[in-house]
Structure formats: structure tokens, C-alpha cells
N, C-alpha and C positions, 0 to 999 in steps of 0.2 A: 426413471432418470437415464436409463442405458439410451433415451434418442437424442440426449442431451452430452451425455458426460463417458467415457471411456471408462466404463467399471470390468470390464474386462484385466486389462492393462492396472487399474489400481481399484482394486474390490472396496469402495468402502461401502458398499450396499452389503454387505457380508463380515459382521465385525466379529464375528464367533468364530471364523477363519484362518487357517495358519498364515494365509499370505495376506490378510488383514494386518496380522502381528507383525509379519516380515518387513509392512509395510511402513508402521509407527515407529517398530524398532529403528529402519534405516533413517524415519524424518528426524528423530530424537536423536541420533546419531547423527545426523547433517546442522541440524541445528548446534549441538554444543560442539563441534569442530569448525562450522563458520558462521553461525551466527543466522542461516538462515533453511531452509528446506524449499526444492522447485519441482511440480510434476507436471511434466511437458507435457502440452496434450490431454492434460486433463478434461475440458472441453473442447470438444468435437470444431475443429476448425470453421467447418462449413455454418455451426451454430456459432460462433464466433462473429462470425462474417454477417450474418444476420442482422445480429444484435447491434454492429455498426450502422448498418443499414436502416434499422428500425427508428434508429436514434439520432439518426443524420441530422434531421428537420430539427429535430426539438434543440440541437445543438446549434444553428443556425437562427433560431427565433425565441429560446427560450434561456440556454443558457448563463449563468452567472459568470462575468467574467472575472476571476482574481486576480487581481492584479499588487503587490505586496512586494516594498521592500523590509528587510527582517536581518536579523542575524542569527546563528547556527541554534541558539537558544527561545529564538521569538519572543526575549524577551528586551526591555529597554533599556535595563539593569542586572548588574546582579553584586550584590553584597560581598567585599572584597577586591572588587577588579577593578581597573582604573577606568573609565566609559572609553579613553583610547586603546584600551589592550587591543592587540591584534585578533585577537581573538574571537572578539565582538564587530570586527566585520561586517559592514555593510550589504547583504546580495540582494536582490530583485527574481522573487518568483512569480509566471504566470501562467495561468490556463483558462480552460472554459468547463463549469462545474455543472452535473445535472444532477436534483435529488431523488430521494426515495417516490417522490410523490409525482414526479415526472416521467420515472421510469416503468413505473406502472408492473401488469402482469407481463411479466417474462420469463424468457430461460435464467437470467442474473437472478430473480424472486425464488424461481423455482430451487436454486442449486443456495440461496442464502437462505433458507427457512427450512429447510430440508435436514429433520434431527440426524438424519446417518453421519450428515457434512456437518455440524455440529459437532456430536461424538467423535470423529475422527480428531479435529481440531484440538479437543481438549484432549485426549489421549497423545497428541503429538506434544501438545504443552505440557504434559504432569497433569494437568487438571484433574478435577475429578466430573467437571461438570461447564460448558459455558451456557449463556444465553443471548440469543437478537436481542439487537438493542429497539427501547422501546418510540424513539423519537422516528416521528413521520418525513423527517428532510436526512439526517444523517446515517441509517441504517444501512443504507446503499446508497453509493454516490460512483456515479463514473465521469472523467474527467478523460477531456482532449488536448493536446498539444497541437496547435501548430506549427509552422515552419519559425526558429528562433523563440520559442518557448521554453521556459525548464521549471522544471521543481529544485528549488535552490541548496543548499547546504544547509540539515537541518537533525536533532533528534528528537524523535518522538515522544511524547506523554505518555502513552500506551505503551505496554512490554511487547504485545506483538500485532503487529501489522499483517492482513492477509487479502493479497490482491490478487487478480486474473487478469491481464492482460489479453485484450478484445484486438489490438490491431497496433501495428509496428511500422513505425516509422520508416523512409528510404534510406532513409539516415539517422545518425547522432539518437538519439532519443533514448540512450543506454543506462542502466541503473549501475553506479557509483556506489561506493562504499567504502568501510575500512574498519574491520571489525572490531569489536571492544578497546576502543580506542580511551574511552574512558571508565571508572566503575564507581561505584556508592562513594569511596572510601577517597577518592583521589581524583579528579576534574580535570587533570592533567590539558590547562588553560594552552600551557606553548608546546602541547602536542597537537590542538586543536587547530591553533595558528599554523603550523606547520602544514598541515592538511590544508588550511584555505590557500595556503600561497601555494600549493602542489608540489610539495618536497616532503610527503609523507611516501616509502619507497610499498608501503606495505596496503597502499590502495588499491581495491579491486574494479572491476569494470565486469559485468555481466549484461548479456546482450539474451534479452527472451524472446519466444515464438508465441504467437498467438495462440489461445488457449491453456498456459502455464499459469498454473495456479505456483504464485510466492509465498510462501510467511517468512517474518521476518522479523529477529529480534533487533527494534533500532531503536531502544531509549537509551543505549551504551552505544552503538553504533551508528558514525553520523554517515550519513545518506543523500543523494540527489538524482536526479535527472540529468543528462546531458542534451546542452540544445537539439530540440530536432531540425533535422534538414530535411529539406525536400515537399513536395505539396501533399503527401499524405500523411496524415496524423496520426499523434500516436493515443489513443485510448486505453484507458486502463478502467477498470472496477475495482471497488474497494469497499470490504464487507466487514461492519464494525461488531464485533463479538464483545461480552464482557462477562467477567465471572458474576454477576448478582444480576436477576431481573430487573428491568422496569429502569433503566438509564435515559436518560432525556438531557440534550444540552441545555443549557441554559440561552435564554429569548436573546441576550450577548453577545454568545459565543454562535447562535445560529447566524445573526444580522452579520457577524466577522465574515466567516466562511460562507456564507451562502445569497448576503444581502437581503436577507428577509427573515423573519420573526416566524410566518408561519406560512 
């Protein structure tokens, strides 16, 4: 993995290691003070660069394109709220999606089936254990942005999220946020509204390099994209983990996301 991935700089090829420990200590530490943990450079730039390039074409004739208006909840409803609350907000997300199945053998397969990067992962979550997931389209999915694109205002299903970012935009194409904005106990709907109209004081903006590996706790923290500018796109990867084997979407929920069953 060291032609692929900087284990110099972050050893998880070495988990019996002080600076193994030093390492989860500070993500578990980054995590419960903002919500999220980033290691720059985790993939080798020039492998980065690559994997754009590899991917070009099938982006250009094979890709899915999503295209989805939604609001912060994806859903249509929700029990209790007026279907006018502010809250529930209308956005428009879009990009261009490739599956597991398109992406074939690569450096992204390599570093997503790879139990050390596994073990690292659940160690940074408390886990005691995660597993790849078992479905042939959603395991790994990388998604491109063009110029006026975005991932819209949204919180996750998943408790955490964990992306690598392949290639960065000239512009705009920034990851947004606002940490535990809401929790189990409290939905805190006109705190929500406030963040859509952008009069939440306490939104963040982070701007990554290619090769930074993100995790990210976003089912309490809502999140987006900002439009990209400019003619280069912005690619990202995104590697679906789950605490129990053998997870598979359902034939639904793959035709939503992906436009195809199988």
C-alpha cells in the first residue's frame, strides 16, 4: 500500500504502534470536538491524479447523472411539521455517479478492502469491528461535479461518512457544515431553517486537497457542497463501511441513486 498511500506520515499499516495509537487518539479527539477527522495527503497525490484520469471516459459515457430536488431530510414529510415549515425547504442536488462495478480494479479497491483501513476506521469510531459492504453498485461510488453543480443541504442516514477526495475544483466546490446542529432528543426544526436561509453564525466551510481522506459524523450535522466554479471538476470517492456483514440496498433504493437495479 505504501505506492499508493502515505503510511509513513499516517502508519495504519502498523496498528500495534505508538504512533498508530497517537494517531486514533488525535481522529477520536478531532471527531468529538468537530464533528469530523481529515488526513491530508493520505493518498499519494500523483495516485489521485490517476485515478481521475482513469475514470475520465467512463464519466463521460457511462455515468449516472443525479439529478434531485429534496429537502435537508429527503424526505416528503415528516410528522409534526407543517409541509410549509421553513425547514423543509425545497434544494436541487446534482452530479455525475460511477458504481462499484464500473470502477473496477484500482488504487480506490485497493485502499477500500484493505483490512488495516478497515481496522483503523473502527478504531477511530469506538467500533470494535466494521465490514465492506456487500452490494456490487454502492460499495464504492465516486461522483463528479461540474461547473454549477452541488450536493445540496442534507443529513445523513449513516452516523459516519468516509470520503477521499480525487480532485478539486478551480473554485466553489467547498464542504459546508454546521456541527450538531441537531440531536435524538431535539430536531431543533427553526434552527435548521436558519442554516437554510444562512443566518446560522456558527457554519463552517472547509476547503480539502486532493488525496484527504474525511470522516464524518453527518446524521446530526447537516452538510453540502458548494457550487463548483470553473471547468475542472470536482471528484470525490466514497467508501460505504457498516458495523454487520453482508449489507445490500435494496433493488429501490439502488434504481433512486444509481438508475439501475443491477
Amino acid at each position: 500500500m505504501r505506492d499508493i498511500l502515505d503510511l509513513e506520515r499516517y502508519p495504519l499499516d502498523r496498528p500495534d504502534s505508538v504512533g498508530w495509537s497517537d494517531l486514533v487518539n488525535q481522529c477520536q479527539a478531532d471527531l468529538a470536538r468537530e464533528g469530523m477527522f481529515n488526513l491530508h495527503g493520505l493518498m499519494r497525490a500523483d495516485v489521485a491524479a490517476q485515478e481521475v484520469a482513469r475514470l475520465s471516459s467512463k464519466f463521460a459515457t457511462e455515468s449516472f447523472r443525479h439529478e434531485r430536488e429534496h429537502n435537508i431530510y429527503f424526505l416528503d414529510h415528516i410528522d409534526g411539521l407543517p409541509d410549509d415549515h421553513p425547514a423543509l425547504r425545497r434544494t436541487h442536488t446534482s452530479n455525475q455517479t460511477l458504481c462499484a462495478d464500473q470502477i473496477g480494479a484500482s488504487a480506490l479497491t485497493r485502499l477500500y478492502e484493505w483490512p488495516e483501513f478497515t481496522r483503523f476506521l473502527a478504531a477511530t469510531m469506538g467500533r470494535s469491528a466494521l465490514h465492506t459492504m456487500s452490494d456490487p453498485l454502492a460499495r464504492i461510488n465516486v461522483m463528479s461535479y461540474h461547473e454549477g453543480q452541488t450536493l445540496n443541504w442534507h443529513f445523513d442516514r449513516s452516523e459516519f461518512t468516509t470520503t477521499l477526495l480525487l480532485q478539486a475544483p478551480e473554485a466553489g466546490g467547498a464542504f459546508e457544515y454546521r456541527t450538531d446542529l441537531r440531536s435524538e432528543e431535539d430536531p431543533n426544526y427553526d434552527g435548521v431553517a436558519r442554516l437554510l436561509r444562512g443566518e446560522d453564525p456558527e457554519a463552517r466551510i472547509l476547503t480539502l486537497s486532493p488525496g484527504t481522506l474525511n470522516v464524518f459524523k453527518g446524521k446530526n450535522t447537516p452538510h453540502r457542497v458548494t457550487k463548483v466554479q470553473g471547468k475542472r471538476d470536482r471528484v470525490i470517492a466514497v467508501f460505504s463501511y457498516y458495523d454487520r456483514p453482508g449489507v445490500q440496498f435494496s433493488e429501490a433504493e439502488r434504481i433512486g441513486f444509481y438508475g439501475r437495479a443491477s
